[in-house]
C-alpha angles and dihedrals in degrees: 000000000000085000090062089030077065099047090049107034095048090051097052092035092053091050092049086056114079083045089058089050092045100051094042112122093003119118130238127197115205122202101199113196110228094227085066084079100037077065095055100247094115089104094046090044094046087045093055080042095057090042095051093048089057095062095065097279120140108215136194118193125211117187122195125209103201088133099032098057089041089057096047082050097054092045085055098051094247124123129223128256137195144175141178083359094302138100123263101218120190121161103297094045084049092059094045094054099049085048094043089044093050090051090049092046091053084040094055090032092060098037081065096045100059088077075235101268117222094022139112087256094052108166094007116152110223106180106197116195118186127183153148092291086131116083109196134197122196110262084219124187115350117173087348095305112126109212099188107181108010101105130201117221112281093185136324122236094242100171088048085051092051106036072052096053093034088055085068094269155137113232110213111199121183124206091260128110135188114208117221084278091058090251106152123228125195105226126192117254099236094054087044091056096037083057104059109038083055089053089048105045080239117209086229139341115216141183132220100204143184074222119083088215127271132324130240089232107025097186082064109043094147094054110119083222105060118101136197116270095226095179123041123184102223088244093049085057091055101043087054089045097049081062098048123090121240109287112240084169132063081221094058109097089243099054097090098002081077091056099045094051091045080051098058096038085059096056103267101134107215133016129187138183111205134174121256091200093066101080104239097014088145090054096046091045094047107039102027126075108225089036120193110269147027116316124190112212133190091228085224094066080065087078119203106188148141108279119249136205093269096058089063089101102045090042088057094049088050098050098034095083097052086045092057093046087048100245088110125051099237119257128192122217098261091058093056103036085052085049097037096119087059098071127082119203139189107222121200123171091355088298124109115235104178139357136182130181137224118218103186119206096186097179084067091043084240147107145206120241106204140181100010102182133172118192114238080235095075107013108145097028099096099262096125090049089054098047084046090046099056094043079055087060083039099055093046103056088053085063095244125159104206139000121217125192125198105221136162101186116028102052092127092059092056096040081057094057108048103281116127125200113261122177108261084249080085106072125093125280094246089048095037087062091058093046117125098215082183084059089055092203121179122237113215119182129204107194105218118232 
C-alpha cells in the first residue's frame, strides 16, 4: 500500500510544486458568497484559506450576505427587493444587513480561531484583522429606482490593507462602506472585491460561487454536454459578455463573468469563478493546472518567446518524459544549454509547456526543426501549432527556404501541417552524416512561401 501511496503522492507533489513557489508572496483576494456558509462550507473553506496562507499567500477575504439579509427580512416580516441586480436597501434592509454582517464576521472570525482541529493546519494560528478600510458613496437613483441606502466603492485604504497583510495577517472585509460623514452603505460582494483587487494590483481575484463557472454554451447550462470553460482569453470574456443579457441573478452567466473581466482589464491578472460546493475547489483552482472553474486570462500572460539560459531546466523536465519512452533522440544538458538560443518555448504560469528548436543549414537554405514537445498537460489546446508556427518566422527571416523534421511517431501531425515525406537521401550533407540509419526516422519537409 505505502509502495502505490509513493508513486502517487511524488508525482502529484512534484507538479503542485512550481504552483506553491509561484504563488508565494502574491496576494489573493477571495469573494466568498454568503450563501457558501449558508451552506455550511464556511469550516472546509477556512480551513484551504488557512492552507494557502501558510504557503506564503496574502489573502484578502470578501464575504458576501445575500441569504443572510434575506433571512433577517423575512423574520422581520419585510420582503426583499431588487433592482438592476442590486439591492434596493431602505431602513429596515439596512439594519439586516449590519446584524446579518456582524453574525458573518463572529462566524468567520471563529472559524479562524479553533486552530482548525483535525485538519492539515492543526494548531495553526490565523489572525484575522477587519476594519473600515472601504469608503462608500450612495449608488442613488438609477432608471427611476431609488436605491437609498445600497453604495457603490469611493476609494479603498491600500496602504491599511497592505501594513495589515504584511503584519502576517488575513484581512476580512464585509460588503459594507462609511462615507466621509460616517453614513453607512451596504455594497455587493462581488463590487467590494472587484474593487480591491483592482486597487491592489492583486495577484488574482476569485469567486466562490453557487455557480460551477461558465459554460461553454451559456444559453444551455442544464445540457449534459456542456462543459465548464476552464480558460477564458480576456477578449473572449468580453465578446461572450457583450451577447448576455444583463445578469438580475447571481446564477445568470453574466452575474460574476462582468466583474472578472472588469477585474483583468484593470490590471488583476488573473480572475476565477469556482464552485464552493466541490470540497477543496480553491485548492484545485489554485495548484492544479487545469483547476476547476472558469479562469479569465489576459492572453499575454501566455508568453511565446526564444528560450534562455535559465529555461534549461524546465526544457529538460518537459522533453525527458518523451526521451525515455523513445519519441524524442536523447539530449544531455550541454548540448541544450550550448544550443539554448535555438529553442523556442511557450511559458504559463512560469512553467514550460512546449519547445521546439531551429538548426539552420544555411548552405542547403533549410533548417531542422528538433525536439518538438507538448506537455500531456495541455495537448489539444494549440500549443504545437504556435510553437510551429514561430520556427516558421524563424526560419524566414534567416532567409531559409524549407524546414524538415526526423520523426518515428508523430508523421500524421505533420502530414497534417504541410510536410511531405522525402528519402532520407534528401537531407543536407552536414545532417545526412548524423543520421542514425538503425533509428529509421522519416524525414518530412514543409517548403516555406
Amino acid at each position: 500500500m505505502s509502495t502505490v501511496f509513493n508513486f502517487t503522492f511524488v508525482p502529484w507533489f512534484r507538479s503542485v510544486a512550481p504552483y506553491i513557489h509561484m504563488h508565494r508572496g502574491k496576494t489573493f483576494v477571495v469573494g466568498m458568497a454568503g450563501e457558501a456558509i449558508a451552506a455550511g462550507k464556511l469550516a472546509h473553506i477556512a480551513q484551504d484559506l488557512a492552507l494557502i496562507q501558510s504557503m506564503g499567500v496574502k489573502v484578502v477575504l470578501v464575504h458576501g450576505f445575500r441569504p443572510q439579509v434575506n433571512e433577517q427580512l423575512l423574520a422581520k416580516g419585510h420582503a426583499a427587493k431588487y433592482s438592476h441586480g442590486i439591492r434596493i436597501t431602505d431602513e429596515v434592509a439596512l439594519d439586516s444587513a449590519q446584524e446579518a454582517a456582524g453574525q458573518l464576521r463572529y462566524e468567520i472570525e471563529a472559524a479562524f480561531s479553533q486552530g482548525l482541529p483535525n485538519t492539515p493546519m492543526a494548531g495553526s494560528t490565523v489572525r484575522v484583522i477587519s476594519g473600515n478600510f472601504i469608503t462608500a458613496r450612495p449608488v442613488g437613483v438609477m432608471d427611476g429606482v431609488d436605491f437609498k441606502h445600497s453604495g457603490l466603492v469611493r476609494k479603498v485604504d491600500v496602504a491599511g490593507i497592505k501594513h495589515t497583510l504584511d503584519f502576517g495577517a488575513m484581512v476580512l472585509l464585509s460588503p459594507f462602506g462609511f462615507s466621509p460623514t460616517g453614513e453607512a452603505f451596504n455594497l455587493t460582494m462581488e463590487e467590494v472585491a472587484t474593487s480591491v483587487a483592482i486597487a491592489m494590483q492583486a495577484d488574482k481575484l476569485v469567486f466562490l460561487t453557487e455557480i460551477p463557472g461558465v459554460r461553454i454554451k451559456p444559453l444551455e447550462p442544464e445540457a449534459e454536454d456542456n462543459p465548464i470553460d476552464t480558460e477564458l482569453p480576456l477578449a473572449a470574456a468580453e465578446q461572450l459578455l457583450a451577447n448576455l443579457p444583463p445578469a438580475q441573478s447571481p446564477t445568470d452567466t453574466a452575474f460574476y463573468l462582468q466583474h472578472c473581466v472588469k477585474a483583468c482589464k484593470a490590471g488583476v491578472e488573473r480572475s476565477h469563478i469556482i464552485p464552493f460546493a466541490t470540497d477543496g475547489s480553491l485548492l484545485l483552482e489554485v495548484y492544479v493546472h487545469d483547476g476547476i472553474g472558469t479562469m479569465v486570462i489576459d492572453e499575454k500572460l501566455e508568453e511565446l518567446r526564444e528560450a534562455m539560459p535559465d529555461d534549461v531546466g524546465g526544457i529538460l523536465q518537459l522533453i525527458e518524459p518523451f526521451e525515455r519512452d523513445g519519441t524524442l533522440v536523447k539530449r544531455d544538458r550541454t548540448e541544450i544549454e550550448r544550443d539554448v538560443a535555438n529553442y523556442t518555448i511557450i511559458e504559463h504560469d512560469g512553467v514550460i509547456f512546449a519547445c521546439a528548436a531551429l538548426y539552420p543549414y544555411p548552405e542547403a537554405k533549410t533548417g531542422e526543426m528538433a525536439a518538438l514537445t507538448v506537455s500531456p498537460l495541455s495537448q489539444g489546446q494549440g500549443d504545437g501549432e504556435k510553437v510551429l508556427k514561430r520556427i516558421e518566422q524563424r526560419a524566414r527571416a534567416m532567409g531559409l527556404e524549407s524546414i524538415f523534421v526526423l520523426t518515428t511517431r508523430t508523421m500524421h501531425w505533420f502530414l497534417k501541417r504541410g510536410f511531405v515525406q522525402v528519402d532520407p537521401e534528401w537531407l543536407p550533407e552536414a545532417r545526412k552524416r548524423k543520421y542514425n540509419w538503425d533509428r529509421r526516422s522519416m524525414v518530412f519537409v514543409k517548403r516555406l512561401k
